[in-house]
Biotite code that builds the C-alpha atoms (Angstrom):
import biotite.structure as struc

atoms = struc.array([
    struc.Atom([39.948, 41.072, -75.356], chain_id="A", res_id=1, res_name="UNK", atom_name="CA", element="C"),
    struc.Atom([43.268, 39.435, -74.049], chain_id="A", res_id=2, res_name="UNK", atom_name="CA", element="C"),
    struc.Atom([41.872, 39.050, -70.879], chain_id="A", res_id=3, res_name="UNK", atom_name="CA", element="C"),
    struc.Atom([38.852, 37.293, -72.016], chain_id="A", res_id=4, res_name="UNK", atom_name="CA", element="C"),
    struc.Atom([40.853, 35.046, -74.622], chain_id="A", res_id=5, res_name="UNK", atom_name="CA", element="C"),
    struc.Atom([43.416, 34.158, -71.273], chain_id="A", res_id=6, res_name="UNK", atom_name="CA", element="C"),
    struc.Atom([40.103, 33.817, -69.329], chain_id="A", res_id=7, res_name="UNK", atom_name="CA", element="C"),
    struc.Atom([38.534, 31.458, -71.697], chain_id="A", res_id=8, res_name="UNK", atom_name="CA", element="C"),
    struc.Atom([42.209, 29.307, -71.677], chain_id="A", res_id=9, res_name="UNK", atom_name="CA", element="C"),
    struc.Atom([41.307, 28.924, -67.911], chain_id="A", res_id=10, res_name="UNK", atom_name="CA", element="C"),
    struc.Atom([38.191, 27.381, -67.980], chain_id="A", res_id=11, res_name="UNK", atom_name="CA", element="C"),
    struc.Atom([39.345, 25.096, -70.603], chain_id="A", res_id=12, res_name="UNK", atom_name="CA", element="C"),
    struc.Atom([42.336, 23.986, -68.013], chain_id="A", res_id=13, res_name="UNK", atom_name="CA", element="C"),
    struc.Atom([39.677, 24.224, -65.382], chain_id="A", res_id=14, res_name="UNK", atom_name="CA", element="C"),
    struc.Atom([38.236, 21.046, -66.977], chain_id="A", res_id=15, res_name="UNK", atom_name="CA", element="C"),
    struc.Atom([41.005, 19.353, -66.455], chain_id="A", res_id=16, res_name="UNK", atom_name="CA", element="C"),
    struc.Atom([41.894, 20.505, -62.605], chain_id="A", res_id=17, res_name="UNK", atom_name="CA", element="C"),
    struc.Atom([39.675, 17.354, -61.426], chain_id="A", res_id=18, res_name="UNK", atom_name="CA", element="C"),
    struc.Atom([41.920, 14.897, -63.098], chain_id="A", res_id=19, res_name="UNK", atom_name="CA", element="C"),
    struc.Atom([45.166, 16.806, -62.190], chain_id="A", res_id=20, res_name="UNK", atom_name="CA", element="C"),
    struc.Atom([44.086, 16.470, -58.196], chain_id="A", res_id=21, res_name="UNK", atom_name="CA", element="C"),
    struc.Atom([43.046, 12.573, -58.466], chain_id="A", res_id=22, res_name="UNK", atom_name="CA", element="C"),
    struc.Atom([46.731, 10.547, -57.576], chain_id="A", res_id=23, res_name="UNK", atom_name="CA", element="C"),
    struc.Atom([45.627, 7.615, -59.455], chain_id="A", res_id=24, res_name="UNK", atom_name="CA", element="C"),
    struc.Atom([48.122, 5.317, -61.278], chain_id="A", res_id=25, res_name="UNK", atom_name="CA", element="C"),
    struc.Atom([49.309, 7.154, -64.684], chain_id="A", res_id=26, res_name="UNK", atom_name="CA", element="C"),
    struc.Atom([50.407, 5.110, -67.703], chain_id="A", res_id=27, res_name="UNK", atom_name="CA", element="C"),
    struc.Atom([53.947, 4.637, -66.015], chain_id="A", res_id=28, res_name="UNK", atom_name="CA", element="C"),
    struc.Atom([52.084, 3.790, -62.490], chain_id="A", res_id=29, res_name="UNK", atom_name="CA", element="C"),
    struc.Atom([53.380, 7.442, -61.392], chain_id="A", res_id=30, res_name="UNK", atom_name="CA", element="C"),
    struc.Atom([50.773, 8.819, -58.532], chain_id="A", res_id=31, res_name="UNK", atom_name="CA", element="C"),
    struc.Atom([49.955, 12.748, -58.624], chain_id="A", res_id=32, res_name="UNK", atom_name="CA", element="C"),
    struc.Atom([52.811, 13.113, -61.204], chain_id="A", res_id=33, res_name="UNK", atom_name="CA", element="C"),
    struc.Atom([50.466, 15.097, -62.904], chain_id="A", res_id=34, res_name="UNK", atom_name="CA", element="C"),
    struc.Atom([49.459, 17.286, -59.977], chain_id="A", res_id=35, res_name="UNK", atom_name="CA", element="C"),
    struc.Atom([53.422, 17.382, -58.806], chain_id="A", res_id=36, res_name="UNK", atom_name="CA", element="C"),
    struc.Atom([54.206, 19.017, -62.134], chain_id="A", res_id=37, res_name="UNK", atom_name="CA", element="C"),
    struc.Atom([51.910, 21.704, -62.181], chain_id="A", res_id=38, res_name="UNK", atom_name="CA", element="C"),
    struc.Atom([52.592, 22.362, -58.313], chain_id="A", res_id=39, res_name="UNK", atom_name="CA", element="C"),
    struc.Atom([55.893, 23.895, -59.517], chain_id="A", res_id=40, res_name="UNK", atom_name="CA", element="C"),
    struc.Atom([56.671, 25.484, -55.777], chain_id="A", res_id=41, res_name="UNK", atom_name="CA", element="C"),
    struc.Atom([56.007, 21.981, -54.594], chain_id="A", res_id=42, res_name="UNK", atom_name="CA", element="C"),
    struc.Atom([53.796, 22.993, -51.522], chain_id="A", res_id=43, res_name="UNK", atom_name="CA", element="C"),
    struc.Atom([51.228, 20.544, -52.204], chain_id="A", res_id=44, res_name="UNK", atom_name="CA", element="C"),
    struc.Atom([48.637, 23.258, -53.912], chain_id="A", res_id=45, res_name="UNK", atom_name="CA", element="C"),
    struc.Atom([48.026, 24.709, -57.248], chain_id="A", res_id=46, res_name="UNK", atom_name="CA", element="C"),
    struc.Atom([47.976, 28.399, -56.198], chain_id="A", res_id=47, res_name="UNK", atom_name="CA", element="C"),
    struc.Atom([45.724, 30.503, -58.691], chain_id="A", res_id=48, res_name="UNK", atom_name="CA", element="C"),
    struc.Atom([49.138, 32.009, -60.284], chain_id="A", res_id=49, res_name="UNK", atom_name="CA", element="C"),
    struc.Atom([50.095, 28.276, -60.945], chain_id="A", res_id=50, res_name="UNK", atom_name="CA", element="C"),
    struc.Atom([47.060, 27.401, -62.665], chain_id="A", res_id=51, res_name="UNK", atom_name="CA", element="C"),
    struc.Atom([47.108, 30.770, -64.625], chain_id="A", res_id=52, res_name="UNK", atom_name="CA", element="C"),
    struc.Atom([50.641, 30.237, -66.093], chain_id="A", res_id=53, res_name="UNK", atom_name="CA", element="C"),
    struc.Atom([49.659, 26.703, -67.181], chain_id="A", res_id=54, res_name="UNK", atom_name="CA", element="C"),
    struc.Atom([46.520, 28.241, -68.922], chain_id="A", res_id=55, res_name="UNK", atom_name="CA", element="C"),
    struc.Atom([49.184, 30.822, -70.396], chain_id="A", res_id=56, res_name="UNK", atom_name="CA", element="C"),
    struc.Atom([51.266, 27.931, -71.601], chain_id="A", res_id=57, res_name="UNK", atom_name="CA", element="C"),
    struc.Atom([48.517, 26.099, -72.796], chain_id="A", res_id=58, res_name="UNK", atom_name="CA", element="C"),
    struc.Atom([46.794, 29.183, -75.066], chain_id="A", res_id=59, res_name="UNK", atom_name="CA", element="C"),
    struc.Atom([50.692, 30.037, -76.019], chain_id="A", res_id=60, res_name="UNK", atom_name="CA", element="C"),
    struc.Atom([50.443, 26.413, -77.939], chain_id="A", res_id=61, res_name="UNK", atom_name="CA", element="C"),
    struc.Atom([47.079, 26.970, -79.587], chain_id="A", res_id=62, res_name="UNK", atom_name="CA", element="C"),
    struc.Atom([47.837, 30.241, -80.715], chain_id="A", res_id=63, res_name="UNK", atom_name="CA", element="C"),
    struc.Atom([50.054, 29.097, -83.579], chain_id="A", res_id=64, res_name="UNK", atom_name="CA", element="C"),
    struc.Atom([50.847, 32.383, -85.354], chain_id="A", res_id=65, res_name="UNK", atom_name="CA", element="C"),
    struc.Atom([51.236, 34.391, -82.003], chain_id="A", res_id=66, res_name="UNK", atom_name="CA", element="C"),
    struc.Atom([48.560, 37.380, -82.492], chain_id="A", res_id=67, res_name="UNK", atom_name="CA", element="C"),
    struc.Atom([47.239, 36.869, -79.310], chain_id="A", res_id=68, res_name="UNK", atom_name="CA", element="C"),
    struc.Atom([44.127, 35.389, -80.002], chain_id="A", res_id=69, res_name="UNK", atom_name="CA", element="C"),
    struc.Atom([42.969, 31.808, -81.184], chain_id="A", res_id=70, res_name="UNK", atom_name="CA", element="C"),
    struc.Atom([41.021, 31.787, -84.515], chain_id="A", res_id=71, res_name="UNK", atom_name="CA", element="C"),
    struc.Atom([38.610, 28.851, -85.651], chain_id="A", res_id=72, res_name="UNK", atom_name="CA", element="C"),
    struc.Atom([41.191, 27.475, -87.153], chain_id="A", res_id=73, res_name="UNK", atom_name="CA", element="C"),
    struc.Atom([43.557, 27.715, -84.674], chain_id="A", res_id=74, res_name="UNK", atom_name="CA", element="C"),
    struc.Atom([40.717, 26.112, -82.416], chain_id="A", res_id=75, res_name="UNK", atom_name="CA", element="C"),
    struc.Atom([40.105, 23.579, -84.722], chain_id="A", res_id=76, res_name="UNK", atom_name="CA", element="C"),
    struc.Atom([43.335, 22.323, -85.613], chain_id="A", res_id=77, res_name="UNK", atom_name="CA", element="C"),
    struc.Atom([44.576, 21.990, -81.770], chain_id="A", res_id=78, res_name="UNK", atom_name="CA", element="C"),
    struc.Atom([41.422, 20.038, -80.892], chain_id="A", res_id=79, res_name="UNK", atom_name="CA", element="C"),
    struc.Atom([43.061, 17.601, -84.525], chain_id="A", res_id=80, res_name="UNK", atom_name="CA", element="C"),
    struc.Atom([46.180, 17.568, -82.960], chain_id="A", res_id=81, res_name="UNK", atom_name="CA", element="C"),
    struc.Atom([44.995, 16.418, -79.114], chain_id="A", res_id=82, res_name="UNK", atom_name="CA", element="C"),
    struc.Atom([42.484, 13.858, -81.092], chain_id="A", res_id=83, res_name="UNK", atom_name="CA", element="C"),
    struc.Atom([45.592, 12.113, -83.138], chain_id="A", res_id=84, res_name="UNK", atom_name="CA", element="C"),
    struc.Atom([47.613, 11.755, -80.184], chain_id="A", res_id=85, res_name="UNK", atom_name="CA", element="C"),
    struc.Atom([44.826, 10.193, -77.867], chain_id="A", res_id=86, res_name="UNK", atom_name="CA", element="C"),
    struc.Atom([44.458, 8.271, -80.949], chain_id="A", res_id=87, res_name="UNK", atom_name="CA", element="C"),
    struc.Atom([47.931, 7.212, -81.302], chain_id="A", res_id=88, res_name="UNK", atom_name="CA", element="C"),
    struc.Atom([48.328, 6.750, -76.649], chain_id="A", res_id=89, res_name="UNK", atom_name="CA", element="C"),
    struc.Atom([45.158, 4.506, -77.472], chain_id="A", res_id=90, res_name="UNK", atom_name="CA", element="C"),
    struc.Atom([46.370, 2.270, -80.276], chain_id="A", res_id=91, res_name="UNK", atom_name="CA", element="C"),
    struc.Atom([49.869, 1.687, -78.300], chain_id="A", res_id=92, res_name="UNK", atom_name="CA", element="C"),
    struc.Atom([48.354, 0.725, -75.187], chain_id="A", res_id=93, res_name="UNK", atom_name="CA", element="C"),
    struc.Atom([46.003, -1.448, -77.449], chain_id="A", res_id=94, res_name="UNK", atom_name="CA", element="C"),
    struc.Atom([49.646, -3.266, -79.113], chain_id="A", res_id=95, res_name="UNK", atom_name="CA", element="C"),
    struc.Atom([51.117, -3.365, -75.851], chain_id="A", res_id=96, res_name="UNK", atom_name="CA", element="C"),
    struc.Atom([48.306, -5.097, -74.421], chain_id="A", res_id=97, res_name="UNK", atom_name="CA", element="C"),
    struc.Atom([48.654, -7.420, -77.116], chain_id="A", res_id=98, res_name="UNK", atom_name="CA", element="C"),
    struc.Atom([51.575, -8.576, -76.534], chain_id="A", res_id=99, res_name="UNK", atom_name="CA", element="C"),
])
């Protein structure tokens, strides 16, 4: 069950590898800072043991109470939490373009 639970954090990350590879200019106008920090040994590649303990990382953070396993709610609530801060990256980019 753990494996399938870390498995399934994966392919959620795996969504994301596309975006993590593309150097294009970040909110700060920082190329492949993204990639850079998830190449940790800094040899230009995401090795699969790299990728893995970002997927750890990132299940670590959804599963709030630590069991080992995300419930619906667990789910639910991250996916609240990642919406109000895309909301709240949106609305300051939206005052500072304002300005």
């Amino acid at each position: 069950m753990k494996k399938l639970l870390i498995l399934g954090a994966a392919v959620l990350t795996l969504q994301t590898a596309s975006v993590l590879a593309e150097h294009h200019e970040g909110e700060k106008g920082n190329k492949g800072q993204i990639f850079a920090s998830k190449d940790t040994n800094g040899d230009g590649v995401i090795s699969k043991s790299e990728f893995l303990a970002n997927a750890e990382k990132k299940f670590a953070t959804i599963d709030t109470n630590g069991d080992g396993s995300i419930s619906k709610e667990e789910a639910r609530t991250a996916k609240k939490v990642k919406r109000d801060v895309m909301k709240e990256k949106r609305k300051g980019r939206k005052e500072k373009a304002d300005q």
